[in-house]
Chimera marker file (.cmm) of the C-alpha trace (Angstrom):
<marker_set name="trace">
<marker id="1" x="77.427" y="97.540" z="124.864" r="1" g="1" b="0" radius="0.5"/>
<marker id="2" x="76.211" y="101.172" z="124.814" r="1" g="1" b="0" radius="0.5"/>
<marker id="3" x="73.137" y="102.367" z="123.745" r="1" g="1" b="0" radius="0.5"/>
<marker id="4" x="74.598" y="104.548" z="121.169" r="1" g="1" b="0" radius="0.5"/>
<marker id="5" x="76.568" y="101.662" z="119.527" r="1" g="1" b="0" radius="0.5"/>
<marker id="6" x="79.104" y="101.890" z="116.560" r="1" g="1" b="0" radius="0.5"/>
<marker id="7" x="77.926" y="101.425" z="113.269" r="1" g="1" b="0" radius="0.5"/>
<marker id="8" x="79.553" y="100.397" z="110.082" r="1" g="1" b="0" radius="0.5"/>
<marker id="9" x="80.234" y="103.419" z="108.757" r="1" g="1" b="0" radius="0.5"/>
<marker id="10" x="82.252" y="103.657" z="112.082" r="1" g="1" b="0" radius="0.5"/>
<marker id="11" x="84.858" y="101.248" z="110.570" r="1" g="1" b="0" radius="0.5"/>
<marker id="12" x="87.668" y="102.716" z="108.346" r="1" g="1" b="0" radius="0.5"/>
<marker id="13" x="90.361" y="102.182" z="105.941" r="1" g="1" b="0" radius="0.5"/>
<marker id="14" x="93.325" y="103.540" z="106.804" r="1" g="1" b="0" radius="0.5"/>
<marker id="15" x="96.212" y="104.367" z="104.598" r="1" g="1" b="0" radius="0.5"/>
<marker id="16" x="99.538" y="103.509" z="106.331" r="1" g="1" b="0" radius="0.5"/>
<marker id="17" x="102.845" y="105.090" z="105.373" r="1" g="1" b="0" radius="0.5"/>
<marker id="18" x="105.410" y="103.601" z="103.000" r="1" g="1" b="0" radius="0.5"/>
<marker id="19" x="108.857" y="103.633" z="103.095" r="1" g="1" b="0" radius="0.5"/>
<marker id="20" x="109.646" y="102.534" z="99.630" r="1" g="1" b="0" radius="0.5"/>
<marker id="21" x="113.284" y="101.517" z="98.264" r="1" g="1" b="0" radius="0.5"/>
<marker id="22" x="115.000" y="99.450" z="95.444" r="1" g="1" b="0" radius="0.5"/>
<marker id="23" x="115.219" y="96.922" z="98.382" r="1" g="1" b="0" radius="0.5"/>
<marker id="24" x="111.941" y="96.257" z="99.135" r="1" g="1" b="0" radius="0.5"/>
<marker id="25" x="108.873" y="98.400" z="101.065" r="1" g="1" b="0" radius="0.5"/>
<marker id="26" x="108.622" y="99.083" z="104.782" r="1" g="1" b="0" radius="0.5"/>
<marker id="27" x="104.804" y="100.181" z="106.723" r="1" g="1" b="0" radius="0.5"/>
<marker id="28" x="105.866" y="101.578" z="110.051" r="1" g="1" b="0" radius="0.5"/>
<marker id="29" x="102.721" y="101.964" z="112.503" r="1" g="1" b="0" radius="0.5"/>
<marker id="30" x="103.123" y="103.565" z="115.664" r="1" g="1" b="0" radius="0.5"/>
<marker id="31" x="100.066" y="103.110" z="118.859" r="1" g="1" b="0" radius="0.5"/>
<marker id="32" x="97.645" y="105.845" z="118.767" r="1" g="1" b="0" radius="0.5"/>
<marker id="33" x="99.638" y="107.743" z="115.635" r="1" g="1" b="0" radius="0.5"/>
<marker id="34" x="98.718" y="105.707" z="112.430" r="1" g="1" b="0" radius="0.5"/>
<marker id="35" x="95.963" y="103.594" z="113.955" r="1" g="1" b="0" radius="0.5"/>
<marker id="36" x="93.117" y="105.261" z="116.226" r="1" g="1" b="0" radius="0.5"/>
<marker id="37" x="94.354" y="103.326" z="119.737" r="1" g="1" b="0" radius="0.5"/>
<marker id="38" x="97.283" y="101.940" z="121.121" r="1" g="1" b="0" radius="0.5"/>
<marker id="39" x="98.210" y="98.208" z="120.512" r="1" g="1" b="0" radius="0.5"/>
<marker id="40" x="98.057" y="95.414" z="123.466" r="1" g="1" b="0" radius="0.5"/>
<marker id="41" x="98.157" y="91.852" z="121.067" r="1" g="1" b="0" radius="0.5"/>
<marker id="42" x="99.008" y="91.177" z="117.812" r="1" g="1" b="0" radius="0.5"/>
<marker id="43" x="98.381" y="87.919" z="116.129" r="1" g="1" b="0" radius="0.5"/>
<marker id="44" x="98.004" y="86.850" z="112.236" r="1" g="1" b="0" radius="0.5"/>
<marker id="45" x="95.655" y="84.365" z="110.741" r="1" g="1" b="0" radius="0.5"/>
<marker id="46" x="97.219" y="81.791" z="107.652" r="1" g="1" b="0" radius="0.5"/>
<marker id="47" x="97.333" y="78.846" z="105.862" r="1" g="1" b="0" radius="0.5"/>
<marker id="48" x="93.818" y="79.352" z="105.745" r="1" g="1" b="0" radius="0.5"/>
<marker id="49" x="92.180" y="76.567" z="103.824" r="1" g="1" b="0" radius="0.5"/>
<marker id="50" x="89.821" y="77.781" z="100.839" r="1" g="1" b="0" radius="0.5"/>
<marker id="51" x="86.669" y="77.781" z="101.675" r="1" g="1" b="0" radius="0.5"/>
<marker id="52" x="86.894" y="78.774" z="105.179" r="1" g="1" b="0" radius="0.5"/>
<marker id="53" x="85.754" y="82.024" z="106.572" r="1" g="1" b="0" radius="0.5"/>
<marker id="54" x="87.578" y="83.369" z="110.020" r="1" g="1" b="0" radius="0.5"/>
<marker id="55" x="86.088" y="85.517" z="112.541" r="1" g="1" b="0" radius="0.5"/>
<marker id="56" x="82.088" y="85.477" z="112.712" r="1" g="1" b="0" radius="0.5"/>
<marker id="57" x="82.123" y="87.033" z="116.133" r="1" g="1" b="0" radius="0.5"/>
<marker id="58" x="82.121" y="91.102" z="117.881" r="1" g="1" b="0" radius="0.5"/>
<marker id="59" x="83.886" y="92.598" z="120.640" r="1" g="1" b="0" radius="0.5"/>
<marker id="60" x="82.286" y="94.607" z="123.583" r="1" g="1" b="0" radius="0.5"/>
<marker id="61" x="85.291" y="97.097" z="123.576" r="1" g="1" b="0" radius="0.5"/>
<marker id="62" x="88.162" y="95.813" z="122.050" r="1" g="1" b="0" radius="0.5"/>
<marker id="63" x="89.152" y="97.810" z="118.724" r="1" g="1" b="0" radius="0.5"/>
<marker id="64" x="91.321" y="95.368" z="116.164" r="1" g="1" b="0" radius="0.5"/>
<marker id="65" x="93.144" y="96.990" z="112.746" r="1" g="1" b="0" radius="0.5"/>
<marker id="66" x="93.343" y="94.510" z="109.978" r="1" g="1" b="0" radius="0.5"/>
<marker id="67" x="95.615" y="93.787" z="107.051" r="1" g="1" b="0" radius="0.5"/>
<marker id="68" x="96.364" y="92.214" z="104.521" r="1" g="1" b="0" radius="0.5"/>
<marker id="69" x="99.957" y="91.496" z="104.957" r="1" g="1" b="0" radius="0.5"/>
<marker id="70" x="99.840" y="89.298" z="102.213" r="1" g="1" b="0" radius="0.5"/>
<marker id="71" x="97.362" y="88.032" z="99.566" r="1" g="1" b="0" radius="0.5"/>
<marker id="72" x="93.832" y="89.383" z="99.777" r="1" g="1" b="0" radius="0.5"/>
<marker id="73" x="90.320" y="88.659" z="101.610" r="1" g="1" b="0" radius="0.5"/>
<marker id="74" x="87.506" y="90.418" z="102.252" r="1" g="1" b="0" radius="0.5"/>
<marker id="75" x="85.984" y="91.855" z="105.779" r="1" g="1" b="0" radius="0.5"/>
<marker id="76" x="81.572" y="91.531" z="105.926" r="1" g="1" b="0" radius="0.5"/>
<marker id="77" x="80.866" y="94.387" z="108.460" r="1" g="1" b="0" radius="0.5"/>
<marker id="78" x="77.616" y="93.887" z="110.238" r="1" g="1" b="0" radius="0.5"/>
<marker id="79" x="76.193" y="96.881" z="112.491" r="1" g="1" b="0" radius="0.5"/>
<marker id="80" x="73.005" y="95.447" z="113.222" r="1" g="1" b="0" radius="0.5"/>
<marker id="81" x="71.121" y="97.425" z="111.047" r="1" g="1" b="0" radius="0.5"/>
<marker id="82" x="73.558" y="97.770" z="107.974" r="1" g="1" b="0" radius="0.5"/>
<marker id="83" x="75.878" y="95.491" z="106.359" r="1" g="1" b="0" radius="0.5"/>
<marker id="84" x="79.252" y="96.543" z="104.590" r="1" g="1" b="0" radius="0.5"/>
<marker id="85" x="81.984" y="93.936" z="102.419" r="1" g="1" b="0" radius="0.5"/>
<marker id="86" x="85.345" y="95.534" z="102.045" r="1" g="1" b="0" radius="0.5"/>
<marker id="87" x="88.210" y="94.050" z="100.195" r="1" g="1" b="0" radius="0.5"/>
<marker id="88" x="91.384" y="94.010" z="101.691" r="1" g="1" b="0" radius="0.5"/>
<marker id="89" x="94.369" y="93.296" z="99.396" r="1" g="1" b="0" radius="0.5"/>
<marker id="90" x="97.335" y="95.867" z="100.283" r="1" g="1" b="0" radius="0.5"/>
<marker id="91" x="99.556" y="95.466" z="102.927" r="1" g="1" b="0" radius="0.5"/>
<marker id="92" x="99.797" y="98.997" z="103.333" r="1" g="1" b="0" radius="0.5"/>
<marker id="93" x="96.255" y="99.673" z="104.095" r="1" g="1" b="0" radius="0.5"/>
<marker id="94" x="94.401" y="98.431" z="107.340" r="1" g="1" b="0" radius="0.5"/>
<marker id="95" x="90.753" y="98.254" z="108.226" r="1" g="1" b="0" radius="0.5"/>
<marker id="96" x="89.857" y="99.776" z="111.895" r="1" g="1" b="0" radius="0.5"/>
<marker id="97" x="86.803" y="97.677" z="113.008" r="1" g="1" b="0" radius="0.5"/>
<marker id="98" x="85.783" y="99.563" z="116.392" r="1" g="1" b="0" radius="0.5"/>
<marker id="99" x="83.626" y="97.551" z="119.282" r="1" g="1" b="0" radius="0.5"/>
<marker id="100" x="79.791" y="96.287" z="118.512" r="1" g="1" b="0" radius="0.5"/>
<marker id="101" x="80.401" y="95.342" z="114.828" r="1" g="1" b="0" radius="0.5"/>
<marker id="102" x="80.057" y="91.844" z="113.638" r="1" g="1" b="0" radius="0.5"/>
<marker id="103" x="83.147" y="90.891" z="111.549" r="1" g="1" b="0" radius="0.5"/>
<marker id="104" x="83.759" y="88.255" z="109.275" r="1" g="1" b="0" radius="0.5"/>
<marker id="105" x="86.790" y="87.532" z="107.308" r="1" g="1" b="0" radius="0.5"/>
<marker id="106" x="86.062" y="85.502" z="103.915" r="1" g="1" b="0" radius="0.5"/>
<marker id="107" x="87.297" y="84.703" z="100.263" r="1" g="1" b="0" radius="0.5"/>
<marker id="108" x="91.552" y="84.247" z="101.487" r="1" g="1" b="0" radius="0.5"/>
<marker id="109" x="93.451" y="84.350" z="98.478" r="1" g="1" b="0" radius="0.5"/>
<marker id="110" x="95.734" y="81.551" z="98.666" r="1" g="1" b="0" radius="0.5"/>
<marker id="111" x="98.564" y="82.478" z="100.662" r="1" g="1" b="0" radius="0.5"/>
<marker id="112" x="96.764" y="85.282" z="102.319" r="1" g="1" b="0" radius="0.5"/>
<marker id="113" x="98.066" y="86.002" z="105.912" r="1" g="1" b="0" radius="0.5"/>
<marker id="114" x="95.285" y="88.549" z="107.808" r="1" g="1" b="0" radius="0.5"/>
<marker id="115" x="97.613" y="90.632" z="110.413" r="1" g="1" b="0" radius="0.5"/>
<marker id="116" x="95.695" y="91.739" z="113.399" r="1" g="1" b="0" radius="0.5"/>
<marker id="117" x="96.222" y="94.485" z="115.564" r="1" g="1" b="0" radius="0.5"/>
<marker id="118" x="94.098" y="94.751" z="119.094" r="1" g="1" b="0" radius="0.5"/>
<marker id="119" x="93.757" y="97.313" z="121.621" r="1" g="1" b="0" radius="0.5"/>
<marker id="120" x="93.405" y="95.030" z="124.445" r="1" g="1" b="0" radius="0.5"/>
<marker id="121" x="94.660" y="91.605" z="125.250" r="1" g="1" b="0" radius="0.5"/>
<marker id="122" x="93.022" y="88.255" z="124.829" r="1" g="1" b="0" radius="0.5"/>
<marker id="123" x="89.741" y="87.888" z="127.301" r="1" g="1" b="0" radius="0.5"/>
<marker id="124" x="87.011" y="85.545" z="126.165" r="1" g="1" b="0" radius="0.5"/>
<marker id="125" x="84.142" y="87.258" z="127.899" r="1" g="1" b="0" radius="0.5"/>
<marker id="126" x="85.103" y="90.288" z="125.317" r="1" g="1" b="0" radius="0.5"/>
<marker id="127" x="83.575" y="88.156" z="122.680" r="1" g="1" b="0" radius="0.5"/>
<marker id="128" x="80.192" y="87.593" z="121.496" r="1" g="1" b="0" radius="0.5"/>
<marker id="129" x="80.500" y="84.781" z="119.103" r="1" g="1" b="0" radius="0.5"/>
<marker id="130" x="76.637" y="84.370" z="118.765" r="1" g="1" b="0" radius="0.5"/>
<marker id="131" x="74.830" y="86.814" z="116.038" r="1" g="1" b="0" radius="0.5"/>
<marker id="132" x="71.457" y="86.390" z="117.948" r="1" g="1" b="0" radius="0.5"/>
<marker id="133" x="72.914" y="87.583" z="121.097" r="1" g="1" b="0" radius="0.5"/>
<marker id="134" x="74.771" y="89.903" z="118.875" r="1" g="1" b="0" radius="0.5"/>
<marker id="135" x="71.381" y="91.320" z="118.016" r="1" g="1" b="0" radius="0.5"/>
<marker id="136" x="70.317" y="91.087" z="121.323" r="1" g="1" b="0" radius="0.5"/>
<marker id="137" x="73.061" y="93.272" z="123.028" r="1" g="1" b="0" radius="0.5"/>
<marker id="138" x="72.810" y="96.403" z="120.410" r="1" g="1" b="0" radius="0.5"/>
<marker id="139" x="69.288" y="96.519" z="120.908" r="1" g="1" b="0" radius="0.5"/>
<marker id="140" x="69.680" y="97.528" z="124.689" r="1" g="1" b="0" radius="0.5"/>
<link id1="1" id2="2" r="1" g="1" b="0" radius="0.2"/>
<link id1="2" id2="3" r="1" g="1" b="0" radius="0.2"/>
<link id1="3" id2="4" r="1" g="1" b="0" radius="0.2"/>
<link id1="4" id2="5" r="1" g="1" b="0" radius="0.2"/>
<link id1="5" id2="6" r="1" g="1" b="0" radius="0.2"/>
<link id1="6" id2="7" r="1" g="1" b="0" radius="0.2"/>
<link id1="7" id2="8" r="1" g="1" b="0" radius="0.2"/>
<link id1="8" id2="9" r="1" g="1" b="0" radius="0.2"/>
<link id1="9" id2="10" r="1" g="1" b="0" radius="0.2"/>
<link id1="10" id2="11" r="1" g="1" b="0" radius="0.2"/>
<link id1="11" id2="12" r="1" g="1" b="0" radius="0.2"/>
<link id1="12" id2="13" r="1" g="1" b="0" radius="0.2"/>
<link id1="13" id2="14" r="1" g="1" b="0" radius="0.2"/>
<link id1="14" id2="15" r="1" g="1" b="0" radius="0.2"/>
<link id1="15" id2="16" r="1" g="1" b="0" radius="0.2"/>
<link id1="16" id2="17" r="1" g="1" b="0" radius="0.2"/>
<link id1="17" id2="18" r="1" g="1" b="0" radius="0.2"/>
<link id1="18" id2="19" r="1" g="1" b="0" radius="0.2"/>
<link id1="19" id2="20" r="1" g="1" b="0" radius="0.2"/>
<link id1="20" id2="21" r="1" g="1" b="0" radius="0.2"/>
<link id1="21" id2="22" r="1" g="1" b="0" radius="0.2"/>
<link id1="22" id2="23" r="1" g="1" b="0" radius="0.2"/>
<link id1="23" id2="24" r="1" g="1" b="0" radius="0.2"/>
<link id1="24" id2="25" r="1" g="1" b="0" radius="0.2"/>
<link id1="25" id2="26" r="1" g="1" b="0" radius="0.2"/>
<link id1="26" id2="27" r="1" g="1" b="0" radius="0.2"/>
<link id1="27" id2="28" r="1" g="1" b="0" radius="0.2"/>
<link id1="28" id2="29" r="1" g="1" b="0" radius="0.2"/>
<link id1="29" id2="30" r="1" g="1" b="0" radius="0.2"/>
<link id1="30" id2="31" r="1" g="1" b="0" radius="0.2"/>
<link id1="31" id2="32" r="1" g="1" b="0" radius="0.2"/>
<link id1="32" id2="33" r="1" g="1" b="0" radius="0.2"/>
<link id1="33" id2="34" r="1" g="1" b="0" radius="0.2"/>
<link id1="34" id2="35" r="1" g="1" b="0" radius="0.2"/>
<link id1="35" id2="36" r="1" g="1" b="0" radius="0.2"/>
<link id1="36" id2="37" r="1" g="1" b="0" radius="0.2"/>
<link id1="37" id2="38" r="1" g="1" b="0" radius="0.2"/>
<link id1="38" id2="39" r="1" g="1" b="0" radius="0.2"/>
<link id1="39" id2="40" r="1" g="1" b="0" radius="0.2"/>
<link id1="40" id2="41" r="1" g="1" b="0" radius="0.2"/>
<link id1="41" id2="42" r="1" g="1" b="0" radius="0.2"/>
<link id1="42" id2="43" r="1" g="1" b="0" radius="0.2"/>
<link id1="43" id2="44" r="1" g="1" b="0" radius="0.2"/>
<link id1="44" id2="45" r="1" g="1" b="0" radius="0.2"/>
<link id1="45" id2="46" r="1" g="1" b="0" radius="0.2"/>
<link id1="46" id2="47" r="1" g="1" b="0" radius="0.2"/>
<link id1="47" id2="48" r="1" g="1" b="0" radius="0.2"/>
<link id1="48" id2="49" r="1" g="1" b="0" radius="0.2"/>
<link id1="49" id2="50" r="1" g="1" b="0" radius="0.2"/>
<link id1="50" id2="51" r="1" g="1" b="0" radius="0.2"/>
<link id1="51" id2="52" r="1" g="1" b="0" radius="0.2"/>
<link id1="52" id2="53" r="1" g="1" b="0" radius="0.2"/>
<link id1="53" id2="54" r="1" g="1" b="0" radius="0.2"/>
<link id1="54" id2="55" r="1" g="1" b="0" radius="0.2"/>
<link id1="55" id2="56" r="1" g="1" b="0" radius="0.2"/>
<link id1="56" id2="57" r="1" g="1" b="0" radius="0.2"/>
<link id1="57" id2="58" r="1" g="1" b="0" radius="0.2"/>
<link id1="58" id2="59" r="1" g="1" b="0" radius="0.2"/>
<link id1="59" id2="60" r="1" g="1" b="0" radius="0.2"/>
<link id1="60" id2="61" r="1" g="1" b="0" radius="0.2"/>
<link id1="61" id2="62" r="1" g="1" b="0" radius="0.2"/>
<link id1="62" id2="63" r="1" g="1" b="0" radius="0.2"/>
<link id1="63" id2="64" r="1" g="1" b="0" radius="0.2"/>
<link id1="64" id2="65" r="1" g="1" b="0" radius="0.2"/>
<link id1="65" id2="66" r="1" g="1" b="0" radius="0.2"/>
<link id1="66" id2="67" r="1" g="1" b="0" radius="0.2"/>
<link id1="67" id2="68" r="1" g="1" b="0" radius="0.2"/>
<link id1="68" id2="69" r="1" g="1" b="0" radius="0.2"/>
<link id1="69" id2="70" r="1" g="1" b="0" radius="0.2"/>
<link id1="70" id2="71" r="1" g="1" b="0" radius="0.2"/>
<link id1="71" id2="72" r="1" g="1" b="0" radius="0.2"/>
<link id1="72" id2="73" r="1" g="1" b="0" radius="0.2"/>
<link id1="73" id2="74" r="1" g="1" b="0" radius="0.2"/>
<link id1="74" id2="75" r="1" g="1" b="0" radius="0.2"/>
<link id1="75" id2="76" r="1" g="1" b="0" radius="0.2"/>
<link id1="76" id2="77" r="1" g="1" b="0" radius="0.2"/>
<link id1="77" id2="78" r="1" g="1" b="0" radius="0.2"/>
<link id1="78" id2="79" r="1" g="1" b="0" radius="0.2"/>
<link id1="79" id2="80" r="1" g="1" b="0" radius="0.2"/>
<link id1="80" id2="81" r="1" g="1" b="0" radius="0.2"/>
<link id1="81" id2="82" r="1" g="1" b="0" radius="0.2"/>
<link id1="82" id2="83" r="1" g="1" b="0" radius="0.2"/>
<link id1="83" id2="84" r="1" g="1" b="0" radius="0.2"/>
<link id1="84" id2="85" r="1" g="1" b="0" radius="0.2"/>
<link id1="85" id2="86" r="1" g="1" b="0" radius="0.2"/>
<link id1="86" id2="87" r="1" g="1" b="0" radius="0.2"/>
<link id1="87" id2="88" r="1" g="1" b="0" radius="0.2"/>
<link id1="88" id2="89" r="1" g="1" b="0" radius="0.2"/>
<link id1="89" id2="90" r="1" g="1" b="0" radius="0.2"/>
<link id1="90" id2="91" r="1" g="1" b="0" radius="0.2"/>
<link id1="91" id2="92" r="1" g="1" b="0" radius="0.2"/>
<link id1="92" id2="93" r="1" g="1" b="0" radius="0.2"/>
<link id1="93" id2="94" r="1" g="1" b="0" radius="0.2"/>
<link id1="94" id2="95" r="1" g="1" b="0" radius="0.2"/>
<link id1="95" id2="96" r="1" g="1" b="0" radius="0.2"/>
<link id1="96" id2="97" r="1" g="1" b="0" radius="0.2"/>
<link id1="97" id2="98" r="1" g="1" b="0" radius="0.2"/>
<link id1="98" id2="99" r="1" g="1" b="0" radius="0.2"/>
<link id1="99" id2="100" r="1" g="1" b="0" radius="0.2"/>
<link id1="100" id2="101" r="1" g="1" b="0" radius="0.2"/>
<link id1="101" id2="102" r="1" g="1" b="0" radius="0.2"/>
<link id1="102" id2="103" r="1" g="1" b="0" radius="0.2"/>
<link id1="103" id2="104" r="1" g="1" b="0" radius="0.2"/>
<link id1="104" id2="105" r="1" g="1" b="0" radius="0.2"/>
<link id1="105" id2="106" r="1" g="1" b="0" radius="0.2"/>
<link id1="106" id2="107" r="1" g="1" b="0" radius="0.2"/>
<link id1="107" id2="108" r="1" g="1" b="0" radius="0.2"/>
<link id1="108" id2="109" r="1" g="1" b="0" radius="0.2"/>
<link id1="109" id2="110" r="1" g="1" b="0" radius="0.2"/>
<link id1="110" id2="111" r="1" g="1" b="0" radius="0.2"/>
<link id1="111" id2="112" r="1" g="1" b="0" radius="0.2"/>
<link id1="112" id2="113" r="1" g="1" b="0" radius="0.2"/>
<link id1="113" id2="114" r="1" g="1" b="0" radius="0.2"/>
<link id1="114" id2="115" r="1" g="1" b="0" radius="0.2"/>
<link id1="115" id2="116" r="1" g="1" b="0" radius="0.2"/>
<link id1="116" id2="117" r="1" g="1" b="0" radius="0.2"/>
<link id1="117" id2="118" r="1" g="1" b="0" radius="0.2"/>
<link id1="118" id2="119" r="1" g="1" b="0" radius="0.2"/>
<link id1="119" id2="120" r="1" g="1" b="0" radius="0.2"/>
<link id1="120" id2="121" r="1" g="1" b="0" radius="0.2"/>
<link id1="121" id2="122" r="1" g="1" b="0" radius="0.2"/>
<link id1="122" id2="123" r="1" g="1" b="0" radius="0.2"/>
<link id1="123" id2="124" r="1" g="1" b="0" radius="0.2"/>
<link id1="124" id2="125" r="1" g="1" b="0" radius="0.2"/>
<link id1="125" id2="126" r="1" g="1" b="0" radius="0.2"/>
<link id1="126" id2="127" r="1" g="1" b="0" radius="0.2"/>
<link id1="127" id2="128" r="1" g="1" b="0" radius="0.2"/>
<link id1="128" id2="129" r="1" g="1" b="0" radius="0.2"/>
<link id1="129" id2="130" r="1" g="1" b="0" radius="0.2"/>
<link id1="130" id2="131" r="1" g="1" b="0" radius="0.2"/>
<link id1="131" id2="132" r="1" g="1" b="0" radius="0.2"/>
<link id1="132" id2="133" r="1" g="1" b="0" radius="0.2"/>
<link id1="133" id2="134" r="1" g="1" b="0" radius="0.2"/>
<link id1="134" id2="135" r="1" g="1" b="0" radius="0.2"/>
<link id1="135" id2="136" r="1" g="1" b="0" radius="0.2"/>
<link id1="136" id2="137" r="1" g="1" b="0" radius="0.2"/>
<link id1="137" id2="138" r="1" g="1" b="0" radius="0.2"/>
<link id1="138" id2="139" r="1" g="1" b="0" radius="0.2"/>
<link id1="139" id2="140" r="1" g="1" b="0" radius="0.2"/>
</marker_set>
């Protein structure tokens, strides 16, 4: 990770457009236009069993968006320095958690499903799933 590493108040709600209608609500979101990079994976977390948290890990440079496409949870935000909760709930608004933050996803509603946008495709050695190396990395 760089020197100058992102912090917390790096990561961002984002309001997504909504098409609404007597039929029922549509969010369009288009790479690099409603969310700060361009999408390479998608995958959603569910039937999460209460109790359990999801996540616990940080990326070296992949960006993810996350929402709530259904029920509610809550994102911990960890920079390091500074720690930050914030409550996802509305399928219309997303969370942009940029590399070198430690995310957590906890408290799932029942029925929540956490929709997950990356900018780069699955690669384990992306991930450091260990908060004392975690701590490690940002201090260099």
């Amino acid at each position: 990770m760089k020197k100058n590493h992102n912090t917390v108040h790096d990561c961002s709600i984002f309001e997504l457009s909504r098409i609404q209608n007597r039929a029922g609500n549509i969010t369009p979101v288009q790479n690099n236009q409603d969310i700060p990079f361009e999408v390479k994976r998608i995958f959603y977390l569910y039937d999460i069993p209460g109790g359990i948290d999801r996540g616990a890990h940080a990326h070296k440079e992949c960006h993810q968006f996350l929402i709530a496409a259904s029920g509610s949870f809550e994102v911990q935000l960890d920079d390091g320095k500074v720690k930050k909760t914030i409550m996802l709930n509305q399928p219309y608004r997303g969370l942009h958690i940029p590399p070198g933050i430690w995310a957590s996803e906890v408290n799932f509603s029942s029925g929540a499903i956490c929709l997950v946008l990356a900018s780069h495709i699955y690669n384990e050695n992306d991930y450091i799933r260990n908060y004392n190396e975690f701590k490690l990395k940002i201090k260099n």
